[in-house]
N, C-alpha and C positions, 0 to 999 in steps of 0.2 A: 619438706624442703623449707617450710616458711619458718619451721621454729629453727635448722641447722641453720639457717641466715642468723636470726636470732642471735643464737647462742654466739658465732663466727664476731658479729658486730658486737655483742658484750663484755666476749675477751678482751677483744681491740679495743675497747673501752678503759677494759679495767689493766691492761697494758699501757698501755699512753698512762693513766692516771699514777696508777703504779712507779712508773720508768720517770716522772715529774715529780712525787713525789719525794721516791727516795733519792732522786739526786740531791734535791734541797736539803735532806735530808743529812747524806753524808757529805754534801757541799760544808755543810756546818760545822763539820766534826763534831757533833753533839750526839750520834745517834748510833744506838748499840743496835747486833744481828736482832736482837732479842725487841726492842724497840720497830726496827724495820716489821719484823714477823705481824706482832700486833696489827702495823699499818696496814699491810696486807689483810690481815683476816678482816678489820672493818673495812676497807672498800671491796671486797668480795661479798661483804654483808651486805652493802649501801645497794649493789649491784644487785643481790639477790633478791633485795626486799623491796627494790624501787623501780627498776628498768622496766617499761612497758611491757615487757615480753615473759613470761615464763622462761626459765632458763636451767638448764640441767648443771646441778655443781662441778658434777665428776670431768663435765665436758670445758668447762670454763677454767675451771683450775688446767687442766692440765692445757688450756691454748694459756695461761698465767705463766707455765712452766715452757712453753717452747717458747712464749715470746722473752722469758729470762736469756733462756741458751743462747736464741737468733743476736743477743744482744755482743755477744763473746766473739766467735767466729768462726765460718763455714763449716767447718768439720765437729763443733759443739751441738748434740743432736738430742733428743728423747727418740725413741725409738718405742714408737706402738708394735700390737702383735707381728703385724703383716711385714714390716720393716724390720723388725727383730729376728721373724723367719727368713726374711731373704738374703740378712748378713750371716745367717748360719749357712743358709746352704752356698754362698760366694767362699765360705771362708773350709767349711767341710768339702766341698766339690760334690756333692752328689744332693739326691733329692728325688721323689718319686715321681713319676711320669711318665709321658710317652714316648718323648726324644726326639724334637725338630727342632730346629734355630725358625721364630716364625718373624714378623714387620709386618707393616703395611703398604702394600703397593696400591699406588689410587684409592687409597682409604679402604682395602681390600685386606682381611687376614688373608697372607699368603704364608706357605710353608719355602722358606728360604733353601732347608738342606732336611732333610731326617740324617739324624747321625748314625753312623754304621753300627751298625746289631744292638740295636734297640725297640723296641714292638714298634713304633713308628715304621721304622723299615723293615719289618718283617709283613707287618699288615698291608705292606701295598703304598706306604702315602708317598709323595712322589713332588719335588720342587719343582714350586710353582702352583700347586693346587691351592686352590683360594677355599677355606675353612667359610663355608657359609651358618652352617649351624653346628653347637655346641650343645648334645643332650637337648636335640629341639628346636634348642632356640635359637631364633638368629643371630647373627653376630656384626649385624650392621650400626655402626656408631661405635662398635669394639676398638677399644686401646689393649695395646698387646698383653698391657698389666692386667687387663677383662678378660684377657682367653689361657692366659697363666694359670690364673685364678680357679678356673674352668679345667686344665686341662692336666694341672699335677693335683697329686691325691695319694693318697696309701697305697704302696704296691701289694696287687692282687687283684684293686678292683676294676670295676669296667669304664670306659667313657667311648661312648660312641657321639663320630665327626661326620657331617655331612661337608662334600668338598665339591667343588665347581673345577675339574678338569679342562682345561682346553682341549678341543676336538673330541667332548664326550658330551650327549644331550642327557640333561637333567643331571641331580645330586647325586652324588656319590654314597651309599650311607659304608663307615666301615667303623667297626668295632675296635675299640684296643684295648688289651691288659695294660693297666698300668704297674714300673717294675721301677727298682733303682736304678736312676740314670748316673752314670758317672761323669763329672766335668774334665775334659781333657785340659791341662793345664802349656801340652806340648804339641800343639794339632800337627805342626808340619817338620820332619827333622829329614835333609838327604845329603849328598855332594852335588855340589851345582856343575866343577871343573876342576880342571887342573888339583884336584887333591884340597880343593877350598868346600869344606862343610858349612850347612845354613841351618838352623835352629831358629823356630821363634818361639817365645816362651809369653802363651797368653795372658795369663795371672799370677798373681801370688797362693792359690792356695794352698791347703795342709800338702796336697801332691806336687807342686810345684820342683822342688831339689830334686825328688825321687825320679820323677818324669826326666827331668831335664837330664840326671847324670845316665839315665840309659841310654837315652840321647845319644846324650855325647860317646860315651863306652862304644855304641855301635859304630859311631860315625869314625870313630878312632881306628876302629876293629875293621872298617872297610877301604881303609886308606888313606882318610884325611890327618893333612897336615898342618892346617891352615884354618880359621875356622872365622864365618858370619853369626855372630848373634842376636836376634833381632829382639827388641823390649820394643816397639814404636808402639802407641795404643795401649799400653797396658797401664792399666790402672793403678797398678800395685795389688797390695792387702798385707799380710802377717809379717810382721817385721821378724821374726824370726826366719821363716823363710825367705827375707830378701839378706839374711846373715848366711843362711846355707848353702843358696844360691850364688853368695860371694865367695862361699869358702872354697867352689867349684874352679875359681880363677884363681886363688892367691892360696900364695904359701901358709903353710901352719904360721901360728906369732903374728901375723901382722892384723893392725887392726883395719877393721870394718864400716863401723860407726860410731858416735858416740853420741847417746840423750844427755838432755840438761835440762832441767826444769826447777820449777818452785820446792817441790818436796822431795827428801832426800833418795827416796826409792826411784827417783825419774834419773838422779846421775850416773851413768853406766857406760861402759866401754866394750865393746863385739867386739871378739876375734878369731879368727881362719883357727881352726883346728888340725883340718888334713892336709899333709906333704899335697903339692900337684903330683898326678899321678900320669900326667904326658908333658910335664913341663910347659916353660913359655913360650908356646906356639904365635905365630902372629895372629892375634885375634882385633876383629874389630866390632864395634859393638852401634847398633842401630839406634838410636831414638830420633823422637819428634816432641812436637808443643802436645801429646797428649801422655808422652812417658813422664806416670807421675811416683811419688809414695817408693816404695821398696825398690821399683824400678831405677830411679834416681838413687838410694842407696849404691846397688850393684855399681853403677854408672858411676856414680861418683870415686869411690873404692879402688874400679879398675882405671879411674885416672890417674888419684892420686899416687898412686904405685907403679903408674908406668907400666900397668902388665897390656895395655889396649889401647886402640884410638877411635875416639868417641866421633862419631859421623851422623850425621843430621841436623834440627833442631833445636834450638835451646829447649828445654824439659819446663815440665809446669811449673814447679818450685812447693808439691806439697812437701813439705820438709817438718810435719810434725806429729808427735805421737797419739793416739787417741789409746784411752783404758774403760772396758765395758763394766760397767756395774750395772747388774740385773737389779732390779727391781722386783721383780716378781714372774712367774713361771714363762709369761709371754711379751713381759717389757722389760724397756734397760736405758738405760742415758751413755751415752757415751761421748768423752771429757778429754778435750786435748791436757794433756800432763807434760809434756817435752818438746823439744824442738831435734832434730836430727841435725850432724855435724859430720862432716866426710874426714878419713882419715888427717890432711894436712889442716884442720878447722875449718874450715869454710861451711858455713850455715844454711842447707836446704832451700827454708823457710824461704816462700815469697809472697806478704802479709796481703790479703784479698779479703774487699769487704762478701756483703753475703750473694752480691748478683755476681761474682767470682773474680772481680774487675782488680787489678793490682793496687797499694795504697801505699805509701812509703811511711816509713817504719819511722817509729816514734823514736826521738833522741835519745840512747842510750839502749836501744830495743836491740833483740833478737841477734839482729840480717842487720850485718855489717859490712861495705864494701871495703876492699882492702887488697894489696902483693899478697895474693899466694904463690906457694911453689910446691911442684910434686915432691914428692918422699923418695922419688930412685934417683941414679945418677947422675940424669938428664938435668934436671931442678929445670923443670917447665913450667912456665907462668900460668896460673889457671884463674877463673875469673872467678870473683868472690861475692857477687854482691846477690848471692840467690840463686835456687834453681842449676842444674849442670849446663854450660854452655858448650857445645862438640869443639873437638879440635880440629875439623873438616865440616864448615858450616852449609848445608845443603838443602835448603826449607824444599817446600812443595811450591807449585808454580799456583796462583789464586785462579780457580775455577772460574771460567767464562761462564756469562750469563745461560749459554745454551749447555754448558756443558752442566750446570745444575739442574736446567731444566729435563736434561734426558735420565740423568745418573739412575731415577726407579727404572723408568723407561726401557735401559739396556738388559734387565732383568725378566721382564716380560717378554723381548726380542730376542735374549737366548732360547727361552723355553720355550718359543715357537719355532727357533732355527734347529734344533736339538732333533726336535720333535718331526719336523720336516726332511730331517738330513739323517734316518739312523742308522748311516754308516759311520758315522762320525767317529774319531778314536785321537787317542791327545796329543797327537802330530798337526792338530785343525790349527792352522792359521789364519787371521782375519783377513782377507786379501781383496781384491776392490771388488769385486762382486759381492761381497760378504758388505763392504759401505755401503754399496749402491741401494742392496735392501734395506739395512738402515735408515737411510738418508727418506727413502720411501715410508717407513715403518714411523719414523717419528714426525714425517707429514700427516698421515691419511689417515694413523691409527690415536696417532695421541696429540693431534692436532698444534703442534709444535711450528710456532713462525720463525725463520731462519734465509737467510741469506745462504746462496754454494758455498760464498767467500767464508762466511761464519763456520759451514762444518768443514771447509776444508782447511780453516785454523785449527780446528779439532780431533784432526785425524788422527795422530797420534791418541791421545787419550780414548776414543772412541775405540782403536783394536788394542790397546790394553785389556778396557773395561770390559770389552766384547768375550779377548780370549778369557778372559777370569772368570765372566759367569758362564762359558760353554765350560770350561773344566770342570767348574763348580757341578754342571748339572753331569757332564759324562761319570767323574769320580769322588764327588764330595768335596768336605772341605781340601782334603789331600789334591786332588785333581784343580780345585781352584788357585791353592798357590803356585802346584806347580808351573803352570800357566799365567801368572801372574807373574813371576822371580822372573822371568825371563825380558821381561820389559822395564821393569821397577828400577827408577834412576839410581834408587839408594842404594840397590844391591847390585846396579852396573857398576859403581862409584868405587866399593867396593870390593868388587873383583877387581878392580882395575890398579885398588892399591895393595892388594896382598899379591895380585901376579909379580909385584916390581920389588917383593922385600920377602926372605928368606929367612930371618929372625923378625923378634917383635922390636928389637930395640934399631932394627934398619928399617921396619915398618911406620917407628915413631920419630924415625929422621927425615923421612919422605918430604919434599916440598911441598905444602898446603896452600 
């Protein structure tokens, strides 16, 4: 530990000196790459030869090389082994393992869901069982990144979990095979009503379009005429798939996106290849402040063409390209190269320094405010200065202080009500018996201080969060949305505006 300090303080040494350096350096315009280079290898020498401490090269150069990147901006990365494998398997959707969604409740590994027909839920493991040991050892001071680690591996071999059950004395031990896990890209697709289908489409990866347009196919093929599609939470990922994902809404011919950047292979223009194959249905489309990257593509796209209307949050504003170049079998840097542009121009891009905080754009830069107008008939004024802004603005209501304090809380007081009620079946509504134990459960168990007045501000949000993790534990992720859509303002909002418009283009005349 004393020499990684070491090493950690040398970097940052020879960063600061480095980053002082060569500013004065090219402040001067005297100095060539070839000049800077030199600089470099002698104060990595002076460091090497001089610093109190022993210090490993391989480790110093390369914190030399991220504090280069950090200097660029957020999304400018080196990517060691472990980092390099996780954006493979985000971006492949699969990876070997056992198959739970896990976190920590009270600094506890707990297993949130095992996903359906994966050795996890074939061996028995059960949401909510707290993972005390891992092949032995225990897992207390475990970060979820520590039981990952631990718990995917080559499919075929073994990993045995020891789990702490509620209402079972002592550990559990149970065996799993580990096999290919598949990342569902589409967790929850059904009709909610009146012929209005709901979709939410978790990520971007390589399965993302594929998923989604079965999706939709069924959801067509069972009557809907009308449709919710939710992106809120979603990260993005492959910008090809937030092109194919588009081409799902919009006609053949029209464009999608467009890159722009420094080098000529960054400037390029995406477009819809397939006819619509149900036409312009009234569709409205979901986001919040965390639909970011490909998600904001889609979004953008189906405003500027009038095929949708955008309802929630303004979106984060990643609006820029990143291109991997590997390095070597198990590392890779990857390098913003472009900035993303929604069909009518308007610029993604909303410039964040590295603690992710917004910064405004330098004179001449990127992210321009300015009149836009949509691309259809309408010519609807859209906002330019960054980021998608909805055209039905509807944020989330900011979490009371009790109501953060219970939100693990309510997860723990499912699995015990689950467990105590097993007749239970997803007709279960939260009803005041169902608070009353609550109200009990986050005194006595989790010793939570609260005024009646305080939780009976919070009733509502407390039989949301209630009905969603009883679903969650009766039917999985499927069973948790279900029971969640049913109270969610966004998706009341809505329904409320495709009950009242019959086309898409009387859905985007609706009063706002």
């Amino acid at each position: 530990m004393k020499r990684r300090v070491a090493v950690i303080v040398a970097a940052s040494v020879a960063c600061a000196v480095l980053g002082g350096l060569f500013g004065r350096l090219w402040a001067s315009r005297g100095a060539t790459l070839g000049q800077s280079l030199q600089l470099f290898s002698r104060v990595v020498g002076i460091v090497m030869s001089s610093y109190v401490e022993n210090v490993e090269p391989d480790e110093l150069i390369r914190a030399g090389i991220e504090g280069m990147l950090e200097s660029l901006d957020p999304h400018t990365n080196f990517l060691d082994k472990e980092d390099f494998g996780e954006l493979k398997v985000r971006t492949d959707a699969q990876f070997g393992g056992i198959g739970i969604h896990i976190g920590l409740v009270d600094d506890r590994l707990t297993v949130i869901n095992p996903i359906e027909g994966t050795p996890a839920e074939r061996a028995g493991v059960k949401a909510g069982d707290r993972i005390a040991e891992i092949e032995g050892e225990a897992t207390a001071g475990f970060t979820t990144e520590d039981a990952v680690r631990l718990l995917r591996g080559t499919p075929g071999t073994q990993v045995t979990i020891g789990v702490d059950r509620p209402g079972v004395d002592g550990l559990i031990p149970i065996d799993i095979t580990r096999a290919i896990i598949n990342i569902t890209a589409v967790p929850y697709a059904g009709i909610l009503r009146d012929s209005i289908g709901y979709i939410r489409l978790a990520d971007f990866s390589r399965v993302a379009s594929r998923e989604l347009s079965r999706a939709m196919d069924s959801l067509f093929d069972a009557g809907a005429r009308k449709l919710i599609f939710d992106i809120r939470r979603n990260g993005g990922g492959l910008l090809e798939e937030g092109r194919e994902v588009s081409d799902l809404f919009l006609d053949r011919g029209k464009v999608i996106v467009k890159t722009d950047g420094r080098i000529p292979e960054s400037k390029r223009e995406f477009f819809a290849e397939s006819p619509l194959e149900n036409g312009e249905y009234p569709l409205v489309v979901l986001v919040d402040q965390y639909s970011a990257s490909a998600s904001e593509i889609v979004a953008g796209a189906i405003q500027d063409w009038e095929r949708g209307l955008i309802l929630g949050d303004t979106t984060f504003g990643k609006g820029s390209v990143q291109t991997i170049h590997q390095l070597g079998p198990e590392t890779a840097v990857k390098i913003t190269t472009a900035y993303w542009y929604t069909p009518s121009g308007r610029c993604i891009n909303l410039p964040r320094d590295q603690n992710g905080e917004e910064i405004e754009p330098q004179e001449g830069g990127e992210n321009r405010k300015g009149d836009y107008l949509t691309l259809g008939p309408l010519r609807r004024h859209v906002y330019g200065g960054g980021a998608i802004a909805p055209d039905v603005y509807l944020p989330y209501e900011d979490m009371s202080e009790l109501e953060m304090g219970a939100s693990r809380a309510l997860f723990d007081f499912a699995v015990d009500y689950v467990n105590q009620n097993p007749d239970l079946d997803m007709n279960f509504f939260a009803d005041e018996a169902v608070l009353t134990g609550l109200r009990s459960f986050l005194r006595d168990e989790k010793d939570l201080e609260f005024t009646d007045t305080e939780f009976d501000s919070s009733r509502d949000y407390f039989v949301w969060q209630i009905e969603r993790e009883v679903g969650a534990k009766l039917e999985g992720v499927r069973g948790g949305y279900q029971l969640q859509l049913r109270r969610d303002p966004h998706v009341k909002k809505a329904l409320e505006l495709l009950a009242s418009a019959e086309s898409n283009e009387e859905l985007l005349s609706l009063p706002q």
